[in-house]
N, C-alpha and C positions, 0 to 999 in steps of 0.2 A: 029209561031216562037218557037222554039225548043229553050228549054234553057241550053243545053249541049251546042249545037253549038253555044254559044258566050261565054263560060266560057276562062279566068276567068272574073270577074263580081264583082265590088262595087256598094254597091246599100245601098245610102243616103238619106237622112231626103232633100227634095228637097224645102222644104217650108223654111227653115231656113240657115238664111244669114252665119253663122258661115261655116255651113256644105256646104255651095254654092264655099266661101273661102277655107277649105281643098280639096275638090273636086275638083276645080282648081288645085291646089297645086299635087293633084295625077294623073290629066290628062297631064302636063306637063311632070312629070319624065316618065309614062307612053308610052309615044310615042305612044299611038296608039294600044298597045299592049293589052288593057283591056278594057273592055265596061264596062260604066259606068251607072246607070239606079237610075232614083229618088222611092223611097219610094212608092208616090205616084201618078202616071204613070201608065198606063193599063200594062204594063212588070213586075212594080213594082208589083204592086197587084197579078200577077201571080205566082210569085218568092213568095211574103208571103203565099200564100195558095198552093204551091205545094211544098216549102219546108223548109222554115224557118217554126217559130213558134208563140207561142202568146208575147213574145216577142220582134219580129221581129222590131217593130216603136222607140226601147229605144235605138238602138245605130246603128252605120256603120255595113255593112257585107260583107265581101270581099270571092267570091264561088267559089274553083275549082271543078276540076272533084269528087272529091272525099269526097270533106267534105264542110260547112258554117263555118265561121268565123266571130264571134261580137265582136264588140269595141275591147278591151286592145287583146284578142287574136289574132285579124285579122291584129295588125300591121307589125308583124314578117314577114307573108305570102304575105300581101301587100308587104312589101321591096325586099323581095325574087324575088319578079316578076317582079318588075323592073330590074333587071339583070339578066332574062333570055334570052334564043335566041330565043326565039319564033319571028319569024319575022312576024304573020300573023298582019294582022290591023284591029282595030276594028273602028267604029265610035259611037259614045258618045250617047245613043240614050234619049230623055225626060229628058232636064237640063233644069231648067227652071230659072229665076235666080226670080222670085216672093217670097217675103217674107211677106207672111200673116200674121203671128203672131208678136208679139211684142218681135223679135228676136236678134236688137239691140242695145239690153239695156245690159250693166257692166252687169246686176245678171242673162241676158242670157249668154252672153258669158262664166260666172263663171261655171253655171248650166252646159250648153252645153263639155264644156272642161273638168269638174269635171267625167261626164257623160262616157268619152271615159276610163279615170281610172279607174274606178269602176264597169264599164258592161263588164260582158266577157261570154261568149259563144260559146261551139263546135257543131256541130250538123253532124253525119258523115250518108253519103246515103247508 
């Protein structure tokens, strides 16, 4: 599995419940139009060691062809893409909705939300 041929790509903290709820939230406006891939997933895993970075598990990353995008930067391009025409469809692969950590507790969700303001990141291929 080629990771051009499913761009564009979010690819979320799949252990945590906050991140399970925006992930919804982006698969809905999405229609279809972006694959979606948890963190930690054999795709996930593939994406952090061939192109993100060390990094990669502190925030969202939303991937086109051309460049990575983390948390506060990736929202712009996330929205973008929802209004594009690309009519191709993607399907959602490794969502797992499992929340192993103690994810919802007030001072994760505080953590977790704080998290998306303050991580930013470009990373261009």
């Amino acid at each position: 599995m080629e990771i051009e041929d499913h761009t564009p790509i979010v690819v979320f903290d799949n252990q945590c419940y906050l991140c399970m709820k925006f992930v919804k939230i982006v698969k809905f406006f999405a229609r279809g139009k972006i694959t979606i891939i948890g963190h930690y997933s054999e795709f996930g895993k593939k994406i952090r060691d061939e192109i993100l970075d060390e990094s990669a598990l502190d925030m969202f990353w939303f991937i086109d062809k051309k460049r990575a995008y983390g948390g506060r930067a990736a929202l712009l391009p996330l929205l973008k893409s929802f209004f594009s025409k690309k009519t191709k469809k993607f399907t959602s692969i490794d969502i797992d909705d499992s929340c192993e950590q103690d994810c919802k507790t007030a001072k994760a969700v505080f953590v977790r939300s704080a998290s998306l303001l303050t991580n930013s990141k470009k990373i261009n291929f």
